[in-house]
N, C-alpha and C positions, 0 to 999 in steps of 0.2 A: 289417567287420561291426559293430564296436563304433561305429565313426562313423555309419553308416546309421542303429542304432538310435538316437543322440543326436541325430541331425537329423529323425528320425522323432518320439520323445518332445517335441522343440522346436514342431513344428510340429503336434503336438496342443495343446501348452501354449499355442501364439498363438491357435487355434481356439477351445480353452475361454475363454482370454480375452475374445475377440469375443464370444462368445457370452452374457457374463455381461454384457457393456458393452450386448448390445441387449435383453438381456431386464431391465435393471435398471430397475426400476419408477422411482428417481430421477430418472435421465437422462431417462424417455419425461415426466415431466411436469415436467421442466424444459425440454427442447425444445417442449414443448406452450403454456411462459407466451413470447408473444411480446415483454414486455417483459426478459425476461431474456437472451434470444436478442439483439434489440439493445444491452443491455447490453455482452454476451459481442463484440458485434462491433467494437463501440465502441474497448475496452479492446484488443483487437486493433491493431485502424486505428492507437492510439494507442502500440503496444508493437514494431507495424514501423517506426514514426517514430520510433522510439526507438532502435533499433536502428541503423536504419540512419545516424542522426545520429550515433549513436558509432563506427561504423566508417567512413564516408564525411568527416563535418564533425570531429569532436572535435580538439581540438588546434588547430585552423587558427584564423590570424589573425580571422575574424571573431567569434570568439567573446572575445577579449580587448583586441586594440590598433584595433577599429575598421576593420581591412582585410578587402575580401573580393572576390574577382574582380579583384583589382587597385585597388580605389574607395576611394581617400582622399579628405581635404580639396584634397589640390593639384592633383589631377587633373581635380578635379570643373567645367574652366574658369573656376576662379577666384569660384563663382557659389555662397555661404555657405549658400543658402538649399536646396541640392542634401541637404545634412547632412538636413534633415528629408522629403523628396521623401514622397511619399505612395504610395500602392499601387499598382504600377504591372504592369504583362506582365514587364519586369526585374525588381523587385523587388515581387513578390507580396503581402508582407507594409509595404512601402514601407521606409524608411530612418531610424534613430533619429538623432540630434543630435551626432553622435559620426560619422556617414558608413557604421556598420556595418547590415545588413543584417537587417532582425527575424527573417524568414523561419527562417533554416540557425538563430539562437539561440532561437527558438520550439521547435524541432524537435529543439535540445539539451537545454533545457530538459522538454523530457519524458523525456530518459533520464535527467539529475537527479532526475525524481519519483519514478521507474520503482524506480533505484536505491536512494535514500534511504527509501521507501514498502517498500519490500520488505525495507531493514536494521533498521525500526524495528518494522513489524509481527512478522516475523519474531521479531526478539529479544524483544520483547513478549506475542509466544505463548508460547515454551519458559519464561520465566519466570513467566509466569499460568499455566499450565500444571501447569507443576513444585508451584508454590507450593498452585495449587487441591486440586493431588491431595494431595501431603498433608495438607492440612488437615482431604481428607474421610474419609483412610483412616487417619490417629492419632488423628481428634478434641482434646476435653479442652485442654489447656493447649495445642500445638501449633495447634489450631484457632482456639482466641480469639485467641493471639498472633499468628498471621497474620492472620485476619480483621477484626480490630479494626484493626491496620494498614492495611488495606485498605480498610477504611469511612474514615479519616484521609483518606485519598489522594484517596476519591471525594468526598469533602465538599465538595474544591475546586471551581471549576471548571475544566474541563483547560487551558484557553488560558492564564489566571490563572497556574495550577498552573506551567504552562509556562514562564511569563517568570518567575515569582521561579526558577526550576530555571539557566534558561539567566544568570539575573542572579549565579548562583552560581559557575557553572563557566564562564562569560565566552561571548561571541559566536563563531560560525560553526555550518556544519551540523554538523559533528560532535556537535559540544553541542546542537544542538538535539535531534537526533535520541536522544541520550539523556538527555532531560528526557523527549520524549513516550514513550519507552520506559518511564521510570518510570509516567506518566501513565496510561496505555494498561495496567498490569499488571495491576493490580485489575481488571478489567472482564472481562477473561480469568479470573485467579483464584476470581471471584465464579460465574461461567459453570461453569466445569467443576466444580468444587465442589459445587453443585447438579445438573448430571449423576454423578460420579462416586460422591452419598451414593445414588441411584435406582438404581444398577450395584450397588452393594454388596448390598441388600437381597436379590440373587436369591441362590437356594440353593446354585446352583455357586461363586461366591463361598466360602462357607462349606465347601463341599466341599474347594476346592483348597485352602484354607488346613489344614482337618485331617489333608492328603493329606502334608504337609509343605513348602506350596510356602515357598518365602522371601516377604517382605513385596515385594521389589527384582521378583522375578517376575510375583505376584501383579497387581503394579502393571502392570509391563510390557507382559503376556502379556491381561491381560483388565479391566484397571477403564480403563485410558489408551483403547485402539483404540474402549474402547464408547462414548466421549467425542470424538471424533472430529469428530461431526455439529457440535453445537453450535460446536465451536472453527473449525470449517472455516466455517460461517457469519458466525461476529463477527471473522473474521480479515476477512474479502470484506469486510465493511461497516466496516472497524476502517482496510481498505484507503485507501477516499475519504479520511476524516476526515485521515488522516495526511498523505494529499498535499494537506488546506486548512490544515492546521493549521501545514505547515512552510511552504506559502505565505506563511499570516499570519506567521509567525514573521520569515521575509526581509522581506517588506512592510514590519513596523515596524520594520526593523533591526538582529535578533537571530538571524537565521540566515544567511544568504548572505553574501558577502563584496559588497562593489560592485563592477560590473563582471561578477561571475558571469552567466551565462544560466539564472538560477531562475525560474521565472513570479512566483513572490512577488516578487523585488525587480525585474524588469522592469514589474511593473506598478504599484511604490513611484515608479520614476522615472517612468513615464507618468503618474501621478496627479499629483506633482510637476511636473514639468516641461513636460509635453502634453499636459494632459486639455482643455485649451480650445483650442487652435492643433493641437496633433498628436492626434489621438484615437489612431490607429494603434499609439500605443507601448503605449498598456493594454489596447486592444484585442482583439489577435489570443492574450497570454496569456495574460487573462483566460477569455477564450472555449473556448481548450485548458482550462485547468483545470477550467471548468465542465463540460464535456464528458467529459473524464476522473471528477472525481469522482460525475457523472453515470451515466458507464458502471458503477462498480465499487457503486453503489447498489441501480440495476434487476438486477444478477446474485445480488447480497448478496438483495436479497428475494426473486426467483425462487427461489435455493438454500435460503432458509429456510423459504418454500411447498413444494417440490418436499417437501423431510426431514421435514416435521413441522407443519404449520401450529399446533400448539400450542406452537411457540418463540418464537412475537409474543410471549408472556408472560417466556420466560425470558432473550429476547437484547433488547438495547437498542440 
């Protein structure tokens, strides 16, 4: 009996659910902006190629010693110029100078974005985030000394900002990705800070706090969730930036290792080495990145139309 009811209860709980997902006003006029919809598909297309490059290609020779399907230098009959073969029905994306395959490292290379975009955003939220909210719910000395820190940090410019960060703590992704995490924190910080002083002002606010909530709750339970929209917006458009920004970062030779399959430094060595004879090698990874930072653009402005068209003012 006890089970019945719990599968009973469950299955009203997924109903209510559906229910709220098709009557949310958000959803119907973010499915109504057609460029966000292609955004959302984009970001897709480019999140199964990610995926399945990690489960299918990750690890295998052609991502590191130039083998792939068996295709070396020795095999290639002897014929040097095999190394750079062009786009072909076999090899799609054609062949870089090394004999390894653009293709399967194009298609790695997006779950390096995927990945690294999503540790840097990510961490870059919870600490703008963190930092925002307090600032807007102690004010006073807690507020200038975060914020004034955080006007420092925007002063830069981020790419700038970036390479003296990464010239600090030395080269690879890991470093890079926390340089733009510092970068990226303000921008957050400043965002919710400015929703979270608009939350404060309501009555309930003030209510819970004489009710005896804790400050830790207070936060928790109702200034953080009301704050939500804005962060979920500049996270989606905070998205791109981070997968151009650690591009450039490999590009000039501050984040990737050589040899890795990052679009930034695949398209370091095509600019280098093939932009006049091999076009193919910058090509194809440039073209994903574009595409990708592309997508997570049209969805970032869709989602900020959809919530509020008065956040053009407050998100950047």
């Amino acid at each position: 009996m006890s089970t019945h009811t719990h599968a009973n209860g469950r299955k009203r709980g997924i109903r209510g659910l559906l229910a709220r997902i098709r009557d949310s006003q958000f959803l119907s006029e973010l499915a109504s902006n057609r460029l966000a919809i292609v955004g959302l598909l984009i970001i897709a297309t480019i999140a199964g190629l990610a995926i399945y490059a990690r489960v299918f290609i990750g690890g295998l020779p052609p991502l590191t010693d130039g083998q792939y399907e068996a295709i070396t230098l020795s095999n290639l009959s002897g014929n040097s110029d095999m190394a750079e073969a062009p786009p072909s029905l076999r090899y799609p994306f054609g062949l870089d100078g090394q004999a390894r395959s653009i293709f399967p490292r194009v298609m790695y290379g997006a779950w390096l974005a995927l990945k690294w975009g999503t540790v840097t955003v990510g961490a870059s939220t919870v600490l703008g985030v963190g930092l925002g909210i307090l600032a807007a719910y102690y004010g006073d000395i807690v507020d200038n000394v975060i914020m004034r820190t955080m006007d420092v940090l925007l002063a830069f410019p981020s790419l700038l900002l970036a390479l003296a960060l990464v010239a600090i703590f030395g080269t690879g992704l890991q470093n890079a990705v926390i340089a733009l995490v510092l970068v990226y924190t303000p921008r957050f910080a400043r965002v919710v800070r400015g929703a979270a002083l608009k939350v404060m002002e309501d009555e309930y606010i003030d209510a819970t706090v004489a009710l005896g909530a804790t400050d830790f709750r207070v936060l928790v339970r109702h200034v953080i969730p009301n704050c939500l929209a804005p962060v979920t917006v500049q996270s989606t458009l905070n998205f791109g930036l981070a997968i151009i920004d650690l591009a450039a970062l490999s590009f000039l030779g501050f984040g990737a290792e050589a040899g890795t399959p990052s679009w930034g430094w695949m398209l370091s060595n095509g600019v280098e080495y093939g932009l006049h004879s091999a076009w193919w090698w910058a090509f194809f990874p440039g073209l994903f990145l574009a595409l990708t930072v592309l997508g997570f653009n049209l969805l970032g402005d869709g989602m900020r139309d959809a919530l509020d068209p008065r956040m053009r003012d407050a998100i950047d």
